[in-house]
C-alpha positions in Angstrom: -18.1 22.5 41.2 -15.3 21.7 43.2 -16.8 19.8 46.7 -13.9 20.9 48.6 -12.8 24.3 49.8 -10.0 26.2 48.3 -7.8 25.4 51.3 -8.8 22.2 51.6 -8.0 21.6 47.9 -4.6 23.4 48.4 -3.3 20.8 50.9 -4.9 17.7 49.1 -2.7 18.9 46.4 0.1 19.5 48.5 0.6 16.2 49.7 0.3 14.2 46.2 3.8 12.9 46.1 5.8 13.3 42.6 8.4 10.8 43.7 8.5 7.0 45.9 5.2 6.6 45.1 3.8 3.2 45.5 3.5 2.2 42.1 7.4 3.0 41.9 7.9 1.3 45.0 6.3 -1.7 43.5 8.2 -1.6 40.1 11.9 -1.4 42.0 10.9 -3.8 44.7 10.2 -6.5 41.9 13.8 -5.0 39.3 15.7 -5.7 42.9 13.9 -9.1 43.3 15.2 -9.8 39.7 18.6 -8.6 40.7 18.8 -5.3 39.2 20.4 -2.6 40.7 19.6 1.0 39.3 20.0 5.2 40.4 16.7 6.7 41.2 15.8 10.3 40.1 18.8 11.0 37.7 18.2 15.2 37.6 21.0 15.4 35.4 18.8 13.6 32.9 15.5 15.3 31.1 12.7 14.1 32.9 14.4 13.2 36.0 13.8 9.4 35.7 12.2 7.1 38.1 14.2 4.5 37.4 17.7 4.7 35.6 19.4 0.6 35.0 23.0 2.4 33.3 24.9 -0.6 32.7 21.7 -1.0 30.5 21.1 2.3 28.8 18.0 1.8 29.7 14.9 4.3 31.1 11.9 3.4 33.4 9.0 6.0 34.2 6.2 5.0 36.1 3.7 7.0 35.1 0.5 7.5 37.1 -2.2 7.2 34.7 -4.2 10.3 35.7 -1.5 12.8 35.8 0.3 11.6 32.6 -3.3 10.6 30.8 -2.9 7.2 29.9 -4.3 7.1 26.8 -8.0 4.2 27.2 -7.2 3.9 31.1 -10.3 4.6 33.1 -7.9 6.5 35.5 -7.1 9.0 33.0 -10.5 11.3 33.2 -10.8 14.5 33.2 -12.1 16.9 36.1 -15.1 18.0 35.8 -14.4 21.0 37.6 -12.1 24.4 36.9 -11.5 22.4 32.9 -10.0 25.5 32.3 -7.0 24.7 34.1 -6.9 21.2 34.0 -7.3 20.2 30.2 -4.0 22.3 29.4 -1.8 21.1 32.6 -2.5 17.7 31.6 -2.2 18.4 28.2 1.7 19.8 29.1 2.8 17.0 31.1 1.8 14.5 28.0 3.5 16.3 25.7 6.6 17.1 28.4 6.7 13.6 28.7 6.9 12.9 25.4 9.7 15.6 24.6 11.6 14.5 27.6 11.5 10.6 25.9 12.9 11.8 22.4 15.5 13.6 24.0 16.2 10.4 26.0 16.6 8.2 23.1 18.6 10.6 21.0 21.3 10.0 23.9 21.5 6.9 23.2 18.5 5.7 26.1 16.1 3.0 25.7 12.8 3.9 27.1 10.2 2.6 28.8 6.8 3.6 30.5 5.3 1.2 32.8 1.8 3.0 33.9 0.0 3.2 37.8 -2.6 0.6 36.5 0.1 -2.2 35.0 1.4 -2.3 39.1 -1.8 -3.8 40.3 -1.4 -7.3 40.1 2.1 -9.1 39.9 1.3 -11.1 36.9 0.7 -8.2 34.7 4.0 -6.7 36.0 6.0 -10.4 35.4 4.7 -9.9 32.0 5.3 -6.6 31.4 9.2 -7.1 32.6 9.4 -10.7 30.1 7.9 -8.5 27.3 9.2 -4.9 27.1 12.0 -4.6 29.4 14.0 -8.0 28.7 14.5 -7.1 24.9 16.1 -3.9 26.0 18.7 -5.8 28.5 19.1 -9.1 26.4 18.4 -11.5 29.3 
């Protein structure tokens, strides 16, 4: 049972931002340290990515781990509350996402995903940007 009224759950839900959210805050704040520039929110492309580098072809969601079920992440539970409505939104947005990704790369896009729980610590994010993103930009 939920532990918070039905208004009360309405505005919680209200204010969960879907864009400039801290762990995107964190990943463009350390691509403009590296001397990136990039477009934010492209809507004319599917998915609307968070982070768009053109002169690289290349695609960056950050994903937050609950909403986009990061597959092993301990952030990626389930409510045990109202499952009925849960287990299929979350079940969409995974396979939105993943729909949204093909169509990306048939395009001619690179992808990546960088999730909520890889922002954390800098190190992780340093290695993250040596290992998935530099083989996509050739630097």
């Amino acid at each position: 049972m939920d532990n918070l009224s039905e208004e009360d759950r309405k505005r919680t839900m209200r204010n969960i931002r879907s864009r400039d959210t801290k762990p995107e805050r964190i990943v463009r704040s350390f691509l403009h340290r590296k001397g990136f520039r990039f477009r934010l929110h492209r809507t004319d492309l599917p998915g609307s990515p968070d982070i768009v580098l053109p002169k690289y072809k290349l695609i960056i969601f950050v994903h937050g781990c609950f909403w986009h079920q990061h597959s092993g992440c301990v952030r990626s539970t389930t409510p045990k509350s109202n499952t009925e409505y849960w287990i299929p939104k979350l079940l969409r947005n995974v396979e939105r996402d993943r729909l949204n990704q093909r169509r990306l790369v048939e395009m001619g896009w690179s992808v990546v995903v960088i999730w909520e729980c890889q922002t954390k610590y800098y190190p992780d994010l340093k290695h993250l940007f040596e290992h998935h993103i530099v083989r996509h930009i050739g630097k």
